[in-house]
N, C-alpha and C positions, 0 to 999 in steps of 0.2 A: 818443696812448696806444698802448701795443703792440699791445693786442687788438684795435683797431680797424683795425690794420697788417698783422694777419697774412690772406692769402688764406683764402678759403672751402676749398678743397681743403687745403690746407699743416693748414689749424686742425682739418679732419674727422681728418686722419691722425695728428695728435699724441693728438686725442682716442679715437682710435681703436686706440690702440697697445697698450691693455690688453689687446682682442680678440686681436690679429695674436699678440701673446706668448701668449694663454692658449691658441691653436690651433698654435702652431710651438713650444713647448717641450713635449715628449712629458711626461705626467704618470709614465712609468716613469722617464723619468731624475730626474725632479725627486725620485720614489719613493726614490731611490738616494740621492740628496744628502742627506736627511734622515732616511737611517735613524741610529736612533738618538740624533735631536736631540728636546730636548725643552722647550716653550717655554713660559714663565710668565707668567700671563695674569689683570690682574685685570679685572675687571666696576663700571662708575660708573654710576649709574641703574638699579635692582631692580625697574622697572616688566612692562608686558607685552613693549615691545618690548626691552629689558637682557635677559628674562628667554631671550627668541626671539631676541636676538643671542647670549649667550653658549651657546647650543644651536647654533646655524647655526655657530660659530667650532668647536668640537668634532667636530663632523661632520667640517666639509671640511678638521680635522687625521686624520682617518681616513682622508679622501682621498688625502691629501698624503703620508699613511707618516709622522707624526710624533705623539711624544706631548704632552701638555697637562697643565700641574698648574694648577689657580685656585687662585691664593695669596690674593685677597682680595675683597671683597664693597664697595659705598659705597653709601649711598643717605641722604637726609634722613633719612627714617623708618626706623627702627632695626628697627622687626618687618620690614620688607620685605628690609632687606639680611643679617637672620639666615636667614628663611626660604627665600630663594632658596641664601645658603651651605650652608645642611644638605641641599639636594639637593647639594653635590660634599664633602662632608663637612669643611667648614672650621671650625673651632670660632669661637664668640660673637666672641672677640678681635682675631678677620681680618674682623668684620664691621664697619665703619665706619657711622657714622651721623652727621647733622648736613650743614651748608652748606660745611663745609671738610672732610668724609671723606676726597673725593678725594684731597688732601694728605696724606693718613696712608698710602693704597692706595700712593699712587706715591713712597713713602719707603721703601718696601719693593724687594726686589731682584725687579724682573720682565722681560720685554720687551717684551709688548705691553698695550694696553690698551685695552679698549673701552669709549668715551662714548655714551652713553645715553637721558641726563638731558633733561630740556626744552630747549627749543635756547636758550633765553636764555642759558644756564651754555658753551655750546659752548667760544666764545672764551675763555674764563678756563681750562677746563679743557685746551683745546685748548693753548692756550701752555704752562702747568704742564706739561702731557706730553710736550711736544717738548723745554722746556727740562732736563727731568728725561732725555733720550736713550732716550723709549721709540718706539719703532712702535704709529700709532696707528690704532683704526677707531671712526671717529666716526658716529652717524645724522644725517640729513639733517633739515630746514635746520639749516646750522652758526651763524645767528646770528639775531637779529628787526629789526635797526635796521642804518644805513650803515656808524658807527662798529665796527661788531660786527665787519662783514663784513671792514672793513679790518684788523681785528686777525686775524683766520683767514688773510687774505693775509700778511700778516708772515710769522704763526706758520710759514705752510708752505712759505714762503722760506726762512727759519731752518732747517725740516728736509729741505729740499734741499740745503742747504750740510752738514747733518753726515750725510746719506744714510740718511735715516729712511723710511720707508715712511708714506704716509699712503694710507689707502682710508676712501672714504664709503659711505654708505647709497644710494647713488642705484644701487640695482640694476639699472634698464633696461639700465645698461652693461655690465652683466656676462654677461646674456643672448644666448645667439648669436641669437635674432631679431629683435631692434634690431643686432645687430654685422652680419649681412646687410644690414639692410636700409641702414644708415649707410655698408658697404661699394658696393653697389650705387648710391647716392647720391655718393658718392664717384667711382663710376667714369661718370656721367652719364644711368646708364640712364632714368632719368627726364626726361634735360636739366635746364635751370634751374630752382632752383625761384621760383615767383611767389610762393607765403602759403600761407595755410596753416591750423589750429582744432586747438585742444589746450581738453581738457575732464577739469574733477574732479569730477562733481555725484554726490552722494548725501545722506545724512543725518549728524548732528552726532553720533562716536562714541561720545563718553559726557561726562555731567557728573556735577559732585561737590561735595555742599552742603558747606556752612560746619558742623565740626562744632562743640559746646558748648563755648567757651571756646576754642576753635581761635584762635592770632593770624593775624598777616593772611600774614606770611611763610609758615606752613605750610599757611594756606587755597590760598596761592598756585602752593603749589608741589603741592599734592594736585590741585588745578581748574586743570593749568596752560595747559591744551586749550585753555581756552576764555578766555585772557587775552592780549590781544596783545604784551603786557610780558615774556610767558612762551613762547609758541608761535609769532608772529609774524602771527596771523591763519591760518585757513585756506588763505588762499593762497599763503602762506607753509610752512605746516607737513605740507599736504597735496598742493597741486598743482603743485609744486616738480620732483615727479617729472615732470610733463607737461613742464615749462616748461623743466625741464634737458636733455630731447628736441629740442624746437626750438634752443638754440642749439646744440647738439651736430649736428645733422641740418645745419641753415644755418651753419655753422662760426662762428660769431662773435654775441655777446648783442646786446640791442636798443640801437635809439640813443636813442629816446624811447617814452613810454608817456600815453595818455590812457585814462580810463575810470569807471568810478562803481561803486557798488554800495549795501547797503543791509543793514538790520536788521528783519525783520517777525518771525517765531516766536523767535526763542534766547531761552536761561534761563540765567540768569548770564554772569559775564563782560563783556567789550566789545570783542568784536567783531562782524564784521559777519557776513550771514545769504550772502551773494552776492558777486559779483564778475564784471563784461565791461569786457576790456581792450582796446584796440586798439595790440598791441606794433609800433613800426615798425623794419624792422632795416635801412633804409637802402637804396638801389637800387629805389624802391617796391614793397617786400617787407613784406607787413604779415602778422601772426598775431593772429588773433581766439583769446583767451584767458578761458575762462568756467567759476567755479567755483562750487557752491555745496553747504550743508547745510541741505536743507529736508526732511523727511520728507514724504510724499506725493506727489510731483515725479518725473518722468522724471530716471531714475538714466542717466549714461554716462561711459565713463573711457576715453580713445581721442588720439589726436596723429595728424591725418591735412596732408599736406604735398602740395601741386598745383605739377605740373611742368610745361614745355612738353611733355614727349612723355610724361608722367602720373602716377598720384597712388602715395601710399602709404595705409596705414591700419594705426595699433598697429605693434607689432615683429612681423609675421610676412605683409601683404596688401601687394602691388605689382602694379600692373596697367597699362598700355600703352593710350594713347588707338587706337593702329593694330589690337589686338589681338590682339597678339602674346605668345605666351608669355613670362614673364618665368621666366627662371633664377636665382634666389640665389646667392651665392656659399656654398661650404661651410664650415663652420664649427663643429667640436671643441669644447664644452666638458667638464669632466671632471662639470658636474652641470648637468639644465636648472632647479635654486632658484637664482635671480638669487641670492638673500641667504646661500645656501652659496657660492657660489661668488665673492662678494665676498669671503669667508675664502681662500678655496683662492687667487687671487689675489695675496693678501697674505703668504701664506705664502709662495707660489711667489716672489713677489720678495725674499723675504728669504733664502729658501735660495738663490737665483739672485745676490746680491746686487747684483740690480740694482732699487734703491728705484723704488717706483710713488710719485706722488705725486699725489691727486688734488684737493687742496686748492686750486687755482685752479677746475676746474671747479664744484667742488660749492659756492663762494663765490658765483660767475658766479651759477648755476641760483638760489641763495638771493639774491642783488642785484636778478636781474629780480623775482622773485617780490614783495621788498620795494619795489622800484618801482610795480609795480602798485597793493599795496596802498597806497601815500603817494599816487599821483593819486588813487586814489577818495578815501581821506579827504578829500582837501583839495579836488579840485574842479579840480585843475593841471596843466600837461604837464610832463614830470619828465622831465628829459635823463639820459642814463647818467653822462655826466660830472657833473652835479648831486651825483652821490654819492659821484663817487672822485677827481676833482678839483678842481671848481670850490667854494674852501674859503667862497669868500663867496654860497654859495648858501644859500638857509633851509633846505634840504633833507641838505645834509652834512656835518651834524651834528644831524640830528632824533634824537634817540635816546627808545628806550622808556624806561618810568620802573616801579618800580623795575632798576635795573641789576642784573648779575649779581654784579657786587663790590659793591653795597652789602648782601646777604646776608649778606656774612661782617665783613661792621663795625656791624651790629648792628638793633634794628627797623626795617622796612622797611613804608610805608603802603601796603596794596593799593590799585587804584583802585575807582572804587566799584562794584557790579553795575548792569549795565542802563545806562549811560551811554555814550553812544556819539558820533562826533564827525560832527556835520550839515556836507556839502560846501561849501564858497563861504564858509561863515558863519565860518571860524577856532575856532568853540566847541564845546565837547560839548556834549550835551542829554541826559535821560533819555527814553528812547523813549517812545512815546505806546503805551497800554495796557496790557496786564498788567507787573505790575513781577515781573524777576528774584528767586527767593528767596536769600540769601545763607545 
């Protein structure tokens, strides 16, 4: 397989190349290039983070010296994508609602578009947009299942060939204190690295009962937090960002994963409460990966990587077993918000026209992360290739149930609250004690 082909250094620097352009393209000339262009922009998913991405994409066009019109609004739920419109004052009829909006938004004459939605929807809308010829900025994870992940690969093939721009949510990248610290990694200040601990632990954002008469399609898509049909699991949906650190830092994703986890407090849903992985990336190079949402519990969110000659910690701590000072490399961004500056980015390669595409990576970070979560389920060591090659594996084609296309062809069965799947056993069970309210 290619990715497994390309050297640690060679694969740091490709991945790295968003850095090197966002500090060697002065944002005056870029300033200059786009005076007077002005780019139309619609919004798929009205939630908190649609609401805080099409805010962040505004900004760093104020950055960038360009203007912005949002021509249009999607979201299932029709109050949410009116009420977000009338903050840019788009009238009711730009506001789309339903499982197929998206389809209405991107029929419309725009260029770019940003996805939002639960990652289950990613891939369906991810292709619709590329094949529609817009530039796209997706949130992270871009899918919950293998299947998923290989359709976002397509997709972003597809729009490398027609020179689309794709940027993801995985802000770490966009930060110059990971782009240091990836640079100095890069150049060995560390030496080799041996492993490593990447951590999501806090508590379970929010949940959202079943309302009166609610079907199961729009329970699912209000509670999608907490369904791994819909979010991919926690480890998936949130520590993805850690996990797309490590391969980014070690240039290349893991080759196998072992690990378990479990379900004690959560309400609703069916996923799990935890997560410890032990990812092996091959050269006996291993990353202990541990996430969880437990309230009361030691909170920590950190990526620390041990070297022969020393460690890092987060994007901004590097420090020398000799004790020697360590130097960062410098590094210009035009904002330190990771998530403005995933805009500013995106702009910048389109006035630049030279397309960013980050659709490999940010598939990569969500593969390992679905990795994880299928050994714990099941109990099993999960090869990388299990999921993007080896077709007669039970694993490369595990897909979550319901799919993101069968939304739009019509009822779809949520699964049930509080059922979870017991490791070794093959089966789910409903947890032992208090029962989920739905």
């Amino acid at each position: 397989m290619e990715s497994q082909n390309v050297s640690r250094r060679s694969f740091i620097k490709s991945a790295a190349v968003l850095g090197v352009a966002a500090q060697t393209i002065p944002l005056v000339n870029v300033r200059a290039q786009g005076a007077g262009r002005k780019f139309k922009v619609a919004l798929v998913g009205c939630g908190g983070r649609g609401n805080g991405a099409i805010g962040n994409f505004l900004e760093a066009c104020k950055l960038v010296g360009v203007e912005a019109e949002v021509v249009a609004m999607a979201d299932v739920f029709k109050d949410k994508a009116v009420a977000t419109g009338k903050k840019y004052g788009l009238p009711a009829d730009r506001c789309f609602d339903g499982f197929d909006g998206y389809r209405k938004a991107l029929a419309l004459p725009l260029d770019i578009i940003l996805l939002a939605t639960a990652p289950a929807f990613r891939p369906v809308h991810m292709e619709a947009a590329i094949a529609a010829g817009k530039h796209v900025f997706m949130e992270k994870p871009v899918a919950v299942d293998p299947p998923g992940v290989r359709r976002v690969l397509a997709a972003g093939a597809v729009a490398k060939q027609k020179g689309l721009t794709v940027v993801a949510g995985t802000q770490r990248r966009h930060q110059a204190g990971y782009q240091q610290i990836a640079r100095a990694i890069q150049d060995g200040v560390i030496g080799t690295i041996l492993g490593g601990r990447v951590s999501w632990c806090g508590n379970v954002p929010w949940i959202k009962r079943r309302e009166t008469g609610e079907d199961d399609a729009h329970y699912l898509a209000r509670n999608w937090l907490n369904f791994t049909s819909m979010s991919g699991d926690h480890i998936c949906e949130q520590h993805v960002h850690n996990l797309d650190v490590a391969n980014w830092m070690l240039g290349r994703p893991p080759k196998t994963a072992v690990g378990f986890g479990g379900r004690a407090r959560r309400e609703t849903g069916d996923m799990f409460d935890f997560f410890s992985i032990d990812f092996d990336y091959g050269n006996d190079v291993h990353i202990h990966s541990m996430c969880r949402q437990i309230p009361g519990c030691y909170d920590g969110v950190w990526e620390n990587f041990v070297g022969t000659k020393g460690t890092t910690m987060g994007g901004s701590a590097m420090k020398l077993f000799d004790g020697k000072k360590v130097t960062l490399p410098e590094i210009k961004l035009a904002t330190d918000h990771g998530q403005v500056q995933e805009h500013v980015d995106l702009l910048k390669s389109i006035l630049k026209n030279e397309a960013l595409n980050e659709a490999q990576n940010v598939a990569y970070a969500t593969l390992t992360a679905i990795m994880g979560r299928i050994t714990s389920y099941t109990g099993q060591l999960v090869r990388w290739t299990d999921l993007l090659e080896q077709k007669d594996s039970p694993f490369f084609n595990m897909a979550c149930t319901p799919a993101a296309d069968d939304f739009e062809k019509g009822p779809v069965v949520a699964p049930e609250d509080d059922v979870v799947t017991v490791p070794g056993s093959g089966e789910a069970k409903k947890k032992a004690g208090k029962k989920g309210k739905k």
